[in-house]
Backbone as a printed PyTorch tensor [residue, N CA C, xyz], in Angstrom:
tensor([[[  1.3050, -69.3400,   3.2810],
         [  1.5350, -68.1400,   4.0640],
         [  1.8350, -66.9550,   3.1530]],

        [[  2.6560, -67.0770,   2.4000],
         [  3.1580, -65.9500,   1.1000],
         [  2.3590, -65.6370,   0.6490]],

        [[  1.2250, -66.5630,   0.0490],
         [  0.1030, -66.0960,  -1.0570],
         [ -1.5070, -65.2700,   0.3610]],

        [[ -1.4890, -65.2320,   1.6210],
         [ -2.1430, -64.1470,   2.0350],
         [ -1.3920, -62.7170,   2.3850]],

        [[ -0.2940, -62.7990,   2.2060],
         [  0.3180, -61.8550,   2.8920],
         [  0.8010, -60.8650,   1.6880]],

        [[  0.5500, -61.0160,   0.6710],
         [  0.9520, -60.2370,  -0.6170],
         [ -0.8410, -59.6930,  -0.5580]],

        [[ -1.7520, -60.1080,  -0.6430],
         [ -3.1650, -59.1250,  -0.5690],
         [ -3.4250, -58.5730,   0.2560]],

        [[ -2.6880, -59.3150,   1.3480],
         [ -2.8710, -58.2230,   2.8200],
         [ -2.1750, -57.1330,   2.5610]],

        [[ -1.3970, -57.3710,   2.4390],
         [ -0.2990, -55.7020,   2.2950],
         [ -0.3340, -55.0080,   1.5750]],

        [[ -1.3320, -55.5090,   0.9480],
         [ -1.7180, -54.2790,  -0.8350],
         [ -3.0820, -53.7820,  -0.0920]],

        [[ -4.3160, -54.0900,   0.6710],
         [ -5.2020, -53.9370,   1.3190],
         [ -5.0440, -53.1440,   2.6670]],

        [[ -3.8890, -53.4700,   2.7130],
         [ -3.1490, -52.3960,   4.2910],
         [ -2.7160, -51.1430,   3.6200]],

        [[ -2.1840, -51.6820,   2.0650],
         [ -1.5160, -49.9580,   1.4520],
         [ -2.7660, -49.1210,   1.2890]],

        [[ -3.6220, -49.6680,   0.5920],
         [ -4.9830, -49.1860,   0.2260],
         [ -5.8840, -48.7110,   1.4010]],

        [[ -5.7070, -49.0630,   2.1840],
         [ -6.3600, -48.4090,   3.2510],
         [ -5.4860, -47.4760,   3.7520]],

        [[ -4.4270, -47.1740,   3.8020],
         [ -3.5850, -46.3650,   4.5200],
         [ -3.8310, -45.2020,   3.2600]],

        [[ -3.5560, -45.0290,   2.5370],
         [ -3.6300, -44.1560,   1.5120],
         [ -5.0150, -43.4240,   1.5260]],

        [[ -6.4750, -44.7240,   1.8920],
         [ -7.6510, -44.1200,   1.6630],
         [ -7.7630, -42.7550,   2.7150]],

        [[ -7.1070, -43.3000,   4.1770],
         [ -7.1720, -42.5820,   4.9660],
         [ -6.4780, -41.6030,   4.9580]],

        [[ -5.0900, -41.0280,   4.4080],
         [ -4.6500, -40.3830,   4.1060],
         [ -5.5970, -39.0600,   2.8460]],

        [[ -6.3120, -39.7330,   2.2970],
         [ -6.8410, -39.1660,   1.0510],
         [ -8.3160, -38.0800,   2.3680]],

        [[ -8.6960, -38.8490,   3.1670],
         [ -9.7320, -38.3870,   3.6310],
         [ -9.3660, -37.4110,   4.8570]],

        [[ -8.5320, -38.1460,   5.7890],
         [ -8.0420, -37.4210,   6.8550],
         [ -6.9020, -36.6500,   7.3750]],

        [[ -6.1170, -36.9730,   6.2360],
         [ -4.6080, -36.6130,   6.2550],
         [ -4.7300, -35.2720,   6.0360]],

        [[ -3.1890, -34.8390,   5.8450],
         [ -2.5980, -33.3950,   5.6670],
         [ -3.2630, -33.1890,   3.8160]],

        [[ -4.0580, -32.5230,   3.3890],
         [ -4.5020, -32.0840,   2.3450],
         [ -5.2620, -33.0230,   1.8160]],

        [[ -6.2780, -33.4880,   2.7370],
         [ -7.5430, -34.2370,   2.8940],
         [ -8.0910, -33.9270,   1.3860]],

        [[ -9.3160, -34.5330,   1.2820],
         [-10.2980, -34.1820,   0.1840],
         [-10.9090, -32.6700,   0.9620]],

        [[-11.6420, -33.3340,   2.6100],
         [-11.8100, -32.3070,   3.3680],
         [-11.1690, -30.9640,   3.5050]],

        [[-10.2160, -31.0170,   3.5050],
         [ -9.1080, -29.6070,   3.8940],
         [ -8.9890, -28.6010,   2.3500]],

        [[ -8.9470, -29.4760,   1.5370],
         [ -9.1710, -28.6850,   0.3920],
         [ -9.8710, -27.9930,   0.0150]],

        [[-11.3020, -28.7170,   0.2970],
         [-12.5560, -28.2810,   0.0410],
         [-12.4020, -26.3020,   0.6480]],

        [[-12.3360, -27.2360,   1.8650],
         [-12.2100, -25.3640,   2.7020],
         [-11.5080, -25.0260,   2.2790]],

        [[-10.4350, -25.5350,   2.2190],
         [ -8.8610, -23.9170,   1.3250],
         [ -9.9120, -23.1920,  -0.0820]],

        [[-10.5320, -23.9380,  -0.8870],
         [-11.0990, -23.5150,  -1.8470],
         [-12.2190, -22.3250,  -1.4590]],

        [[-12.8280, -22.6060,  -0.6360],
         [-14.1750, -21.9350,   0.0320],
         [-13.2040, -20.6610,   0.5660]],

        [[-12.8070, -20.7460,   1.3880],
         [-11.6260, -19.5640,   1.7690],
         [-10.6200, -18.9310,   0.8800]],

        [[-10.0170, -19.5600,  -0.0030],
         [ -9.3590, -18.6470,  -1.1790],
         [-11.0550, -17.4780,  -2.0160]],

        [[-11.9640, -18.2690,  -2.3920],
         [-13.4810, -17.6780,  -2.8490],
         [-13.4950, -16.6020,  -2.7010]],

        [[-13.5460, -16.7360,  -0.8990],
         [-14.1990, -15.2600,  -0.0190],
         [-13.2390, -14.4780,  -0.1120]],

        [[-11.9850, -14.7900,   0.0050],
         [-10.9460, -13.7850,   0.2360],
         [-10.6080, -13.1100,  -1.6090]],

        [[-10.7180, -13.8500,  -2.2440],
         [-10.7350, -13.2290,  -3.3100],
         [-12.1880, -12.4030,  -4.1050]],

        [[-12.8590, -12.6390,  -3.6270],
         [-14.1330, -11.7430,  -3.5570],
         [-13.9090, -10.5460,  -2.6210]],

        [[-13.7940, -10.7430,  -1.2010],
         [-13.0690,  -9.6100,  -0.3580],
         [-12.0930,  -8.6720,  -1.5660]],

        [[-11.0910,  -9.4730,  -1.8710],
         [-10.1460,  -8.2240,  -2.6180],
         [-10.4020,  -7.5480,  -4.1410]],

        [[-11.6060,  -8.9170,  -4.4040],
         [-12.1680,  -7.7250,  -5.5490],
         [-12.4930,  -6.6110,  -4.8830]],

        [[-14.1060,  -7.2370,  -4.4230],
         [-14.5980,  -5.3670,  -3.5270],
         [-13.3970,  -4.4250,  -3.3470]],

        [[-12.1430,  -4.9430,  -2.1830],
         [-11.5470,  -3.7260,  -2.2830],
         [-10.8700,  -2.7460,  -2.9840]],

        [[-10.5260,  -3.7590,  -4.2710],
         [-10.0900,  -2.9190,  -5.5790],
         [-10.8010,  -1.8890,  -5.9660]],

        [[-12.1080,  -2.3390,  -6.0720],
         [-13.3810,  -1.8030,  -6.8770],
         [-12.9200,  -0.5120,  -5.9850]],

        [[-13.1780,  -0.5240,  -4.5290],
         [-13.1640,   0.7320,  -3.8660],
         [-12.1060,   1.2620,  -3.7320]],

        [[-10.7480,   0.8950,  -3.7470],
         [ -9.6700,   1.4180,  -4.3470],
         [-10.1580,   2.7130,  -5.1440]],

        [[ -9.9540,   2.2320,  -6.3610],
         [-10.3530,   2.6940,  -7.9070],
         [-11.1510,   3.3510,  -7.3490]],

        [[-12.1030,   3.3340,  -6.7130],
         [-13.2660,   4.5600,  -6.4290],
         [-12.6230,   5.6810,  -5.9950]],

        [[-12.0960,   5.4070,  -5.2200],
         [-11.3390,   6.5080,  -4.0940],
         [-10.4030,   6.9830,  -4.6570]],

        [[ -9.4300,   6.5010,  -5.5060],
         [ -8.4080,   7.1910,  -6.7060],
         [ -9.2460,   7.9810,  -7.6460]],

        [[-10.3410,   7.9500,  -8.1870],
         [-11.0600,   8.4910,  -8.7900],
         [-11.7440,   9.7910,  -8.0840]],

        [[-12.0810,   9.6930,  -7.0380],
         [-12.6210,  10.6280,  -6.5300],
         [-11.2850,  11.6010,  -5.7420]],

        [[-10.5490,  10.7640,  -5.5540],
         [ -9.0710,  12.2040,  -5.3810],
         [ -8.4900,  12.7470,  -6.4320]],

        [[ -8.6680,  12.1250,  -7.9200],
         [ -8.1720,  13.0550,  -9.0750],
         [ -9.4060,  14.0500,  -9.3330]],

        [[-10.7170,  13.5960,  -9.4920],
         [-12.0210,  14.2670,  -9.0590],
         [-11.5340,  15.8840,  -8.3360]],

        [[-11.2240,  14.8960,  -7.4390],
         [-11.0620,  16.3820,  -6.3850],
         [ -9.5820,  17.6080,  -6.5520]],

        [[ -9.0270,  16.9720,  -7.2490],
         [ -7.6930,  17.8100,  -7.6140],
         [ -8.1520,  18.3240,  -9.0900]],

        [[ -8.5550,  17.9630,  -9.7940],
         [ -8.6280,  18.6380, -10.8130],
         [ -9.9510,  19.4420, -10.6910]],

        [[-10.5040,  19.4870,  -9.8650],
         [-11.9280,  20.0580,  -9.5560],
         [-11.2660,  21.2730,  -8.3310]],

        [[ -9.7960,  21.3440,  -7.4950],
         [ -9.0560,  21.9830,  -7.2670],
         [ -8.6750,  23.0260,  -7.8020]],

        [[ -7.8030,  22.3750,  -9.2610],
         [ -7.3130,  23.4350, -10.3870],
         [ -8.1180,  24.4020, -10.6270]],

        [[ -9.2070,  23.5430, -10.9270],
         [-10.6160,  24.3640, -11.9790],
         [-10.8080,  25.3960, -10.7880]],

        [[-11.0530,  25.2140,  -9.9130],
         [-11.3430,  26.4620,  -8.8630],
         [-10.5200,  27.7260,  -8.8600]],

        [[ -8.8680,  27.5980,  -8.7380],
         [ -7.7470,  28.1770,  -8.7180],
         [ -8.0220,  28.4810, -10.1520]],

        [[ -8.2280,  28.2830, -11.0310],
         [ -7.2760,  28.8260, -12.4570],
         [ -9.2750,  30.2280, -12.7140]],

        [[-10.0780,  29.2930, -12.3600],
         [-11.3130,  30.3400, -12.1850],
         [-10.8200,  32.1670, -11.2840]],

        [[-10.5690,  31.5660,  -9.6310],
         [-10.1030,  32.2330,  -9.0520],
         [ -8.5430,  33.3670,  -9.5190]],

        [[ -8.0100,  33.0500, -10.3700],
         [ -6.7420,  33.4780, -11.3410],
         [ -7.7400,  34.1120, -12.1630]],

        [[ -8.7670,  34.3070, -12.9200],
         [ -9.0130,  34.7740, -14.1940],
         [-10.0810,  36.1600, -13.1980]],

        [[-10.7220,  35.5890, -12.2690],
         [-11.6300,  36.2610, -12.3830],
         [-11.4610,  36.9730, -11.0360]],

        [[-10.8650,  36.5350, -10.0910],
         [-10.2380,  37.4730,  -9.0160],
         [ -9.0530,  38.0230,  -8.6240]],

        [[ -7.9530,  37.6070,  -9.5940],
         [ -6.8130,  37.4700,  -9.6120],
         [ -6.2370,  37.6880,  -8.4750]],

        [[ -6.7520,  36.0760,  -8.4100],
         [ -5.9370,  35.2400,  -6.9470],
         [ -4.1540,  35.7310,  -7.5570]],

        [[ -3.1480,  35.6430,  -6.3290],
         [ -1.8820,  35.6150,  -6.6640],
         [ -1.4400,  34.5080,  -5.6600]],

        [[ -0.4310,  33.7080,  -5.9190],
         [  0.0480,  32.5920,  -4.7560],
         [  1.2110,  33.8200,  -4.1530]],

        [[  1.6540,  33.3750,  -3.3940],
         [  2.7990,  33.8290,  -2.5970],
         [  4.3460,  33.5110,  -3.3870]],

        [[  5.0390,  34.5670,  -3.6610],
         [  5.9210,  34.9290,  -4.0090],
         [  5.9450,  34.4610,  -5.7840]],

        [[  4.5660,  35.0200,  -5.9570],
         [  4.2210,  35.4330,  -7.2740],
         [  4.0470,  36.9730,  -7.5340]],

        [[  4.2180,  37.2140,  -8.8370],
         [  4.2740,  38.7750,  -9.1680],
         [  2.9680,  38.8930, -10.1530]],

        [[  2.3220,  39.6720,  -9.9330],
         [  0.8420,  39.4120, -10.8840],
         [  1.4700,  40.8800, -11.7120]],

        [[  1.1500,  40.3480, -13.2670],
         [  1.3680,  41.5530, -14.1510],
         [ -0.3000,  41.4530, -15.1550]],

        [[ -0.4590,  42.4950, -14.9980],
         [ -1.5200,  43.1630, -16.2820],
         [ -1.4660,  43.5090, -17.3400]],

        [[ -1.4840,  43.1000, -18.2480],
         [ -1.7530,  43.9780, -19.6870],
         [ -3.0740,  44.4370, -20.0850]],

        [[ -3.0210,  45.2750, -20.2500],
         [ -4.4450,  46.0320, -20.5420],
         [ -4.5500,  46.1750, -22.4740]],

        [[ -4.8510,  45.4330, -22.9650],
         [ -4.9880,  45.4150, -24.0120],
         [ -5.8790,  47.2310, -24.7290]],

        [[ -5.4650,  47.6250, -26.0650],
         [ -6.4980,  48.5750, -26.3020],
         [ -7.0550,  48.2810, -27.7060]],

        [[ -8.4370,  48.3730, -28.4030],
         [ -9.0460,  48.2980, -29.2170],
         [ -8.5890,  49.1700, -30.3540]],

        [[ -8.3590,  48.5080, -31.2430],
         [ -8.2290,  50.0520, -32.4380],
         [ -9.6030,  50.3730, -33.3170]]])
């Protein structure tokens, strides 16, 4: 009786485990997909970096493409902001 019941119960562990390995909580299966789904989602947050960075780029773009307008508008129309005092020097040639 002893000598079937020691292979049985190593054949009962082994199967319980196999099934565990296949169907259980963090299957071979379940992994697979966590992997496939971490992929996409980390592909997703590349792209959105990328466009991040785009869009930070194109708002310093646009602020310093701001300045350049204003400091143009200062030289050559002499823009004044508000509760600025615009002074002239008129330089003369000798």
């Amino acid at each position: 009786m002893g000598s079937r019941f020691i292979p049985a119960l190593l054949i009962t562990l082994l199967l319980v485990l196999h099934a565990q390995l296949w169907f259980g909580r963090g299957s071979v299966p379940t992994v697979s997909g966590m992997k496939q789904e971490l992929a996409k989602l980390e592909h997703s947050n590349h792209e959105a970096t990328l466009r991040n960075d785009q869009l930070a780029s194109e708002v310093r773009d646009l602020q310093e493409g701001l300045d350049m307008v204003e400091e143009l508008a200062r030289q050559n129309l002499g823009m004044v902001k508000p509760n600025e005092v615009f002074v002239q020097i008129a330089q003369t040639r000798p």
